[in-house]
Every structure is written in structure tokens, then in C-alpha cells.
N, CA, C and O atoms as a Tinker XYZ file with bonds, in Angstrom:
   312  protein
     1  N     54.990000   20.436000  111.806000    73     2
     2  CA    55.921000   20.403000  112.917000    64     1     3
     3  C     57.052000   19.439000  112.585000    63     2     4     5
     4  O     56.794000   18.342000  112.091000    81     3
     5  N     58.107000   19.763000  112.805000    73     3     6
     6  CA    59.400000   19.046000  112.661000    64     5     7
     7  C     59.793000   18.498000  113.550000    63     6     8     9
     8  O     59.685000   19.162000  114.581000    81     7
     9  N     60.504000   16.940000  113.753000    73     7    10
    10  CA    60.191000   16.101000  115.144000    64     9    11
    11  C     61.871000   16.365000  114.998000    63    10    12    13
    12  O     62.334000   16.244000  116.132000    81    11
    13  N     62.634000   16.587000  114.311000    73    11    14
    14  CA    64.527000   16.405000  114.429000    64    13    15
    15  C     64.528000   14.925000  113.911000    63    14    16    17
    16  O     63.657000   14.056000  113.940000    81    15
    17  N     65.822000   14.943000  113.423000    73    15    18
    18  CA    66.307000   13.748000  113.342000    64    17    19
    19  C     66.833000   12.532000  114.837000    63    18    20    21
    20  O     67.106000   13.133000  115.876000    81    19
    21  N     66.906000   11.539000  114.869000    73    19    22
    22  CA    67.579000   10.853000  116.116000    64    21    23
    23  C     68.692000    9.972000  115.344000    63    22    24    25
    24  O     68.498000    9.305000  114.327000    81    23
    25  N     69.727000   10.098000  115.955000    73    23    26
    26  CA    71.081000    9.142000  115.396000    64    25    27
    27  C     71.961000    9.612000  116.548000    63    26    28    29
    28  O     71.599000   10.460000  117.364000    81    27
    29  N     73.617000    8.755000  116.557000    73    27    30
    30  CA    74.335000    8.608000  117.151000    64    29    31
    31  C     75.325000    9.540000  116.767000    63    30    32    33
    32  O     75.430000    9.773000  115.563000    81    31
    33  N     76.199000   10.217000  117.703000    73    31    34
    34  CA    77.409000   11.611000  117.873000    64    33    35
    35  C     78.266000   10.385000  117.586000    63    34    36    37
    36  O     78.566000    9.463000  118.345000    81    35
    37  N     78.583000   10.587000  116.338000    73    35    38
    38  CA    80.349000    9.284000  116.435000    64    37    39
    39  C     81.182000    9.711000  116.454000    63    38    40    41
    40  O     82.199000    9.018000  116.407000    81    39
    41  N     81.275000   11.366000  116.548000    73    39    42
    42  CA    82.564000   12.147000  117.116000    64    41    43
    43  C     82.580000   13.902000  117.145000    63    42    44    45
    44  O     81.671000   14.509000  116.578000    81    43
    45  N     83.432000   14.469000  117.689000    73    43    46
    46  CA    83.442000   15.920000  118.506000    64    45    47
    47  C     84.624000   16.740000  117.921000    63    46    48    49
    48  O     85.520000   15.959000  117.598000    81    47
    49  N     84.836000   17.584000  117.755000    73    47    50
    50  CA    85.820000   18.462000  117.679000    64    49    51
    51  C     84.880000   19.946000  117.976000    63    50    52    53
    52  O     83.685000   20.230000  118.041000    81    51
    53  N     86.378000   20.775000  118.126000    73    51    54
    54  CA    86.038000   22.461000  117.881000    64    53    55
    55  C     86.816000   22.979000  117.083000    63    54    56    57
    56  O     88.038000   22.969000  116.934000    81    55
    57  N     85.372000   23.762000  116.224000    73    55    58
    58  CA    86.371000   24.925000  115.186000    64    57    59
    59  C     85.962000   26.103000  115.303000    63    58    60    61
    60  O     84.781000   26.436000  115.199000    81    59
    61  N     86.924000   26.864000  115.535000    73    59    62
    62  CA    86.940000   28.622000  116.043000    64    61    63
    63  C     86.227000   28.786000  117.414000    63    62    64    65
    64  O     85.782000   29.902000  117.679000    81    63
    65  N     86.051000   27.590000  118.474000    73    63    66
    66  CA    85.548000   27.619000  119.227000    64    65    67
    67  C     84.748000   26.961000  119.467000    63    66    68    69
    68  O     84.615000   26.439000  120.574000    81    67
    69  N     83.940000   26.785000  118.440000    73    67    70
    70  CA    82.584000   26.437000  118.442000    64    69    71
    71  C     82.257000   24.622000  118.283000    63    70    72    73
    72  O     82.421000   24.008000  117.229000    81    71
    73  N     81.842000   24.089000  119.396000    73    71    74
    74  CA    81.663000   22.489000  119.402000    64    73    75
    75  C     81.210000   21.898000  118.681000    63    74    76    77
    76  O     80.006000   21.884000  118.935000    81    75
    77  N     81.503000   21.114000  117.522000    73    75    78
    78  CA    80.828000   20.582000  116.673000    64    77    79
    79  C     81.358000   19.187000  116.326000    63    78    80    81
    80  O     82.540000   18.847000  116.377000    81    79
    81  N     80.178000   18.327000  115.918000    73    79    82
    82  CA    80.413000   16.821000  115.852000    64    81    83
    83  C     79.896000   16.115000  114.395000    63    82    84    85
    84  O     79.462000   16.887000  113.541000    81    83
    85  N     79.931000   14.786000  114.122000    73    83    86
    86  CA    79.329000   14.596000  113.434000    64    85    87
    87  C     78.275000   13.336000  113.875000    63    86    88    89
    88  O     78.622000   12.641000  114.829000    81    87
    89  N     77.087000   13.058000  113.239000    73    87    90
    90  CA    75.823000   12.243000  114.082000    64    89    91
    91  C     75.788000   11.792000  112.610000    63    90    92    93
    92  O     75.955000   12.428000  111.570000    81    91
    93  N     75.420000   10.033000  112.934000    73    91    94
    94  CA    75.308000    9.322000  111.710000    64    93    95
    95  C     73.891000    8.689000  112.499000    63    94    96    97
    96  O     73.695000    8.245000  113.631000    81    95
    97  N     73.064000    8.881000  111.345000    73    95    98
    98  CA    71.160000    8.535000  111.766000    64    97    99
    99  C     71.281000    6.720000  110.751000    63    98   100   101
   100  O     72.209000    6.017000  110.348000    81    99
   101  N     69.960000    6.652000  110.728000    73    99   102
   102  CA    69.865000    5.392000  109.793000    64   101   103
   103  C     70.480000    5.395000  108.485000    63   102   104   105
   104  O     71.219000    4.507000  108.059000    81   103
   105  N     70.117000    6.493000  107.845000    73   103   106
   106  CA    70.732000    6.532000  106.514000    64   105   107
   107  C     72.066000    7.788000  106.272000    63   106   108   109
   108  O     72.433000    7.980000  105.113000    81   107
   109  N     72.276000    8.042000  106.634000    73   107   110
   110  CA    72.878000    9.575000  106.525000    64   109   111
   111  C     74.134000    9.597000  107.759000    63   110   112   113
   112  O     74.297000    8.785000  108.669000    81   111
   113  N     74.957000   10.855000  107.421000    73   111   114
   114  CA    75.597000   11.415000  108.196000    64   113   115
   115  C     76.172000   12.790000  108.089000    63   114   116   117
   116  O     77.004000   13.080000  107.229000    81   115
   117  N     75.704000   13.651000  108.995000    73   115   118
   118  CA    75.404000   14.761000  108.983000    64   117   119
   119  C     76.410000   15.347000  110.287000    63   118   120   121
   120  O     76.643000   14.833000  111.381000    81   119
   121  N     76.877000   16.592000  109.704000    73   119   122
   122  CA    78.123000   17.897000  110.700000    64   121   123
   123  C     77.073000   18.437000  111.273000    63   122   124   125
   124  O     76.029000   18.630000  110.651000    81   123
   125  N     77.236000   18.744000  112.531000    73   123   126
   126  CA    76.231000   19.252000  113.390000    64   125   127
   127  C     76.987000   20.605000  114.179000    63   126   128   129
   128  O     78.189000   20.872000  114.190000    81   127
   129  N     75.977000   21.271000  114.757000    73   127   130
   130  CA    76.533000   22.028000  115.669000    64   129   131
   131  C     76.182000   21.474000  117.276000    63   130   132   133
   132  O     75.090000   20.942000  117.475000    81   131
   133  N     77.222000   21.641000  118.460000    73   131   134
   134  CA    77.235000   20.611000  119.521000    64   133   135
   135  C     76.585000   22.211000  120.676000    63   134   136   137
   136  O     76.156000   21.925000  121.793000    81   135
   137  N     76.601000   23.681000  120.251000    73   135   138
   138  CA    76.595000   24.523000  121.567000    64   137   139
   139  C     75.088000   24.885000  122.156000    63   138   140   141
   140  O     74.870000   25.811000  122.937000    81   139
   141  N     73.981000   23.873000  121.573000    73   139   142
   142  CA    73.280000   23.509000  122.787000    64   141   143
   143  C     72.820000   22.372000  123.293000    63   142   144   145
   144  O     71.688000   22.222000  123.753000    81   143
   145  N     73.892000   21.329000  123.208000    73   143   146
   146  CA    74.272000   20.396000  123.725000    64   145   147
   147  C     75.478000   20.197000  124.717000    63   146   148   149
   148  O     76.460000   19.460000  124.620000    81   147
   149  N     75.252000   20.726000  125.306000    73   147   150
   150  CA    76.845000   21.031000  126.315000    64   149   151
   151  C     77.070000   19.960000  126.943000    63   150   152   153
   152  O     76.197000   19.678000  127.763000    81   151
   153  N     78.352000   18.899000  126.819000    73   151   154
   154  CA    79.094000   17.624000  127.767000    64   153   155
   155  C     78.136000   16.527000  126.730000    63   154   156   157
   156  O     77.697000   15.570000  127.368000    81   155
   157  N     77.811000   16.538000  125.443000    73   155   158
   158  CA    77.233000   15.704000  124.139000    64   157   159
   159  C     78.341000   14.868000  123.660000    63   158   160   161
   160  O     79.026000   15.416000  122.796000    81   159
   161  N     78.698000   13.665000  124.003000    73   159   162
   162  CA    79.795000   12.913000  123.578000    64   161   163
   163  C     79.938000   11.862000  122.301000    63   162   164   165
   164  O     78.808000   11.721000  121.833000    81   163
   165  N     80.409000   11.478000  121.941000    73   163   166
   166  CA    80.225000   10.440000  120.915000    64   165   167
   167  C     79.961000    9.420000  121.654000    63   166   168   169
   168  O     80.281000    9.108000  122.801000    81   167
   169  N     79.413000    8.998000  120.950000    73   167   170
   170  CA    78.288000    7.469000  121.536000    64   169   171
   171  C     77.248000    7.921000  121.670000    63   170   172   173
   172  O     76.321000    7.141000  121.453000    81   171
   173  N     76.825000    9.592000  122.148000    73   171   174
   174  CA    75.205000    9.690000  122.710000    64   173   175
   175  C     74.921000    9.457000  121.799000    63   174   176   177
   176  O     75.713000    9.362000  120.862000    81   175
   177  N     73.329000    9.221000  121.687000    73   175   178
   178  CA    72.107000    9.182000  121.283000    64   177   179
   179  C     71.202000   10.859000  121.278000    63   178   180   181
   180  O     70.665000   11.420000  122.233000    81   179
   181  N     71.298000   11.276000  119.961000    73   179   182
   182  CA    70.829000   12.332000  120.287000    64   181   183
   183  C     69.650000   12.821000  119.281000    63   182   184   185
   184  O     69.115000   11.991000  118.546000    81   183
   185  N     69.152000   14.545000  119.259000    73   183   186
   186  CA    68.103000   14.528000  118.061000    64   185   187
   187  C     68.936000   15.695000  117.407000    63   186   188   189
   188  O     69.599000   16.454000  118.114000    81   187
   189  N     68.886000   15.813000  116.075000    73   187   190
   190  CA    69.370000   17.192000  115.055000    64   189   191
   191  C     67.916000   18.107000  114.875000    63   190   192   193
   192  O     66.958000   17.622000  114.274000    81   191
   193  N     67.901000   18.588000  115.082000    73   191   194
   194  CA    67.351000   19.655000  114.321000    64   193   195
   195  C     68.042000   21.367000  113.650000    63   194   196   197
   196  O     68.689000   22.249000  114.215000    81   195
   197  N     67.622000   21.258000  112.514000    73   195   198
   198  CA    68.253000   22.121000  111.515000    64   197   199
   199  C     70.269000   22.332000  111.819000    63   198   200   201
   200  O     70.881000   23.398000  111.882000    81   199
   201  N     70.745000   21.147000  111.926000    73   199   202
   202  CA    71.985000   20.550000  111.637000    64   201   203
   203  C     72.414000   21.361000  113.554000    63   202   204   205
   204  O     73.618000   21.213000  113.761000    81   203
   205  N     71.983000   21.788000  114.280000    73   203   206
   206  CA    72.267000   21.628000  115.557000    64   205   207
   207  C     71.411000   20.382000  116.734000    63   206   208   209
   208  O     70.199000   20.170000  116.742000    81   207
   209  N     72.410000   19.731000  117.611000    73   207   210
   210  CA    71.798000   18.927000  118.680000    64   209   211
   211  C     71.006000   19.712000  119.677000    63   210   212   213
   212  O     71.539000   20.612000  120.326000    81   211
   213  N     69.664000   19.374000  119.823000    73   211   214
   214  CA    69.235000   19.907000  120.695000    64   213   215
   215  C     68.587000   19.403000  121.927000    63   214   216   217
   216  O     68.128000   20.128000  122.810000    81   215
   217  N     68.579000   17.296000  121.923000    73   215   218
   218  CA    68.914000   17.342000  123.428000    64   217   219
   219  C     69.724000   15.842000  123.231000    63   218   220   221
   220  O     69.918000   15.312000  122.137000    81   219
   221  N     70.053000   15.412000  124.260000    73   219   222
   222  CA    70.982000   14.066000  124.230000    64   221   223
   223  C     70.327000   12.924000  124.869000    63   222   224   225
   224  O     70.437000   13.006000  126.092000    81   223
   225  N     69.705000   11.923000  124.493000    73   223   226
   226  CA    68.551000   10.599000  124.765000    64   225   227
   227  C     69.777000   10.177000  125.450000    63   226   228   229
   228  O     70.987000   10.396000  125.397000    81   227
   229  N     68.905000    9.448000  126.143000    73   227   230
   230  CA    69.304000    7.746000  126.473000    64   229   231
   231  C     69.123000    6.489000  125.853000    63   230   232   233
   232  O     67.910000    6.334000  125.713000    81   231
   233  N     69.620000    5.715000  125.503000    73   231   234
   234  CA    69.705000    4.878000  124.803000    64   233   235
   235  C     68.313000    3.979000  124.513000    63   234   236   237
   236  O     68.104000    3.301000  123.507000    81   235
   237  N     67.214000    4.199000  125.929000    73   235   238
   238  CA    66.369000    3.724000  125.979000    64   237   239
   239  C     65.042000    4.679000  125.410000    63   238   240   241
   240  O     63.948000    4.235000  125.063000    81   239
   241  N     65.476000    6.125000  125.420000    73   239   242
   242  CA    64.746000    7.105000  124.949000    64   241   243
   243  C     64.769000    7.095000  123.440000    63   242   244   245
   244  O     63.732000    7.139000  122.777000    81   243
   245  N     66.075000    7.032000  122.870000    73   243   246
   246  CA    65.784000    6.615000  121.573000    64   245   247
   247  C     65.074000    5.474000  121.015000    63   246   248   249
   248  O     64.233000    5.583000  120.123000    81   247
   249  N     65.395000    4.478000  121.505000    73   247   250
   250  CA    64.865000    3.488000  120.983000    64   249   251
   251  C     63.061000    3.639000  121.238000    63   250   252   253
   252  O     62.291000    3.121000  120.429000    81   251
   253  N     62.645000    4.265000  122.231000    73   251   254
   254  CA    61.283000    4.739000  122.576000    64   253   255
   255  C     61.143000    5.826000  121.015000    63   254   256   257
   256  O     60.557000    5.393000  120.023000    81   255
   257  N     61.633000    6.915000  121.037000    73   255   258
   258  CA    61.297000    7.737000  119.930000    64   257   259
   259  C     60.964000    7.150000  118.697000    63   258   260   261
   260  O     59.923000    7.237000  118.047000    81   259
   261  N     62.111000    6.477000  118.450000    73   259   262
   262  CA    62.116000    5.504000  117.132000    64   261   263
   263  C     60.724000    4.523000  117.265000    63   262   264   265
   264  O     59.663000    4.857000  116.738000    81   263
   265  N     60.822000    3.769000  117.735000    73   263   266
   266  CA    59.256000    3.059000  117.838000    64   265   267
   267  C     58.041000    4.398000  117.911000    63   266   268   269
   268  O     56.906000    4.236000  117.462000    81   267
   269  N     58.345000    5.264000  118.332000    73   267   270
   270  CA    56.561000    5.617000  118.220000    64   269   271
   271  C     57.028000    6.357000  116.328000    63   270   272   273
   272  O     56.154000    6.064000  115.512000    81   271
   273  N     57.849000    6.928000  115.918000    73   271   274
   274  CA    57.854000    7.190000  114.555000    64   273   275
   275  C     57.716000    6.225000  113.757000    63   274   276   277
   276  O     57.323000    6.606000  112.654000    81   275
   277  N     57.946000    4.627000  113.884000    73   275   278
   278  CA    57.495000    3.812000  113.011000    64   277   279
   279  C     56.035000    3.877000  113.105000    63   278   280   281
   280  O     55.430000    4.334000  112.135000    81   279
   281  N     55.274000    3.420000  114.306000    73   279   282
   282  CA    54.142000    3.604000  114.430000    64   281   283
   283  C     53.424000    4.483000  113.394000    63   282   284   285
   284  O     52.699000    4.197000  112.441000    81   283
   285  N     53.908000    5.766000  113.947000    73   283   286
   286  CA    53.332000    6.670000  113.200000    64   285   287
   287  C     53.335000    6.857000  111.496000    63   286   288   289
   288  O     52.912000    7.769000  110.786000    81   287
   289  N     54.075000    5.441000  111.148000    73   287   290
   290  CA    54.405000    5.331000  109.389000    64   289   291
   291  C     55.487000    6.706000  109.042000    63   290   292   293
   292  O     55.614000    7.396000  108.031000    81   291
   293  N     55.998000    6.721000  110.039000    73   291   294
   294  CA    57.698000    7.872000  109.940000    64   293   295
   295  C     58.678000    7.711000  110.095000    63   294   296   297
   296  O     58.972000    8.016000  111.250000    81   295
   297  N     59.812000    7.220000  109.319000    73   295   298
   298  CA    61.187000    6.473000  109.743000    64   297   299
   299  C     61.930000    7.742000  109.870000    63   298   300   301
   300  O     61.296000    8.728000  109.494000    81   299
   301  N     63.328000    7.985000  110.386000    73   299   302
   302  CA    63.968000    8.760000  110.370000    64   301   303
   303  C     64.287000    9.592000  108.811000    63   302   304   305
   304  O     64.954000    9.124000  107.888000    81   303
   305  N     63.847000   10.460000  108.830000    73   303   306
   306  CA    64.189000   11.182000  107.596000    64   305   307
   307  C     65.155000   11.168000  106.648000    63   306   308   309
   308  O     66.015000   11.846000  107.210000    81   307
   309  N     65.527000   10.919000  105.785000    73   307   310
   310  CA    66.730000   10.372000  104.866000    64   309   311
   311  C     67.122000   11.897000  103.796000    63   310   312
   312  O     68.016000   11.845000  102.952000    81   311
């Protein structure tokens, strides 16, 4: 099972329509797709999976996610 990545939207645009941002995690920074994330801003806190956002944390939700993946001996995927 694949948990997504969690990192921060540090910015938004559209091309041909289509909402897309880029999310910088612990190590990485990765082009995403934003259209099932609808009103996903830079600054959220969000998760990637397979290079689309699929929901938008709270600042306190991430930091929750992140702690139980250390736990679990799982840092954000690099």
C-alpha cells in the first residue's frame, strides 16, 4: 500500500486548463497535478500521490502524519 508523499504546495499555475503546482517534501520537489484538489493553495500542506494532490492537511495533520511515519521507521520517500 502506498501512503503518498506529504510536503508543502509552494506554488500554482494552469496549463491548458488544467491546475497544477509544484510541492517541495523533505527532500525533493515535485510538478503535481492540483484537479483533485480544488481551492489547494501554496502554503497548504498536502499528500502526492502518483504526482497528483489528493487531499490538503492542516498543518497540524501533517505534522501528525509525519510522526506516525517516523514511528513506523518511514520518512517521507526521497
Amino acid at each position: 500500500m502506498c501512503m503518498g508523499e506529504i510536503g508543502v504546495l509552494a506554488d500554482t499555475w494552469v496549463d491548458g486548463g488544467v491546475p497544477m503546482g509544484r510541492v517541495v517534501t523533505e527532500n525533493r520537489e515535485e510538478e503535481v497535478c492540483l484537479l483533485y484538489a480544488e481551492g489547494a493553495d501554496a502554503g497548504d500542506h498536502v499528500v502526492v500521490h502518483m504526482g497528483f494532490v489528493t487531499d490538503v492537511l492542516d498543518p497540524a495533520q501533517a505534522d501528525d502524519a509525519r510522526a506516525l511515519r517516523a514511528r513506523a521507521g518511514r520518512k517521507d520517500p526521497t
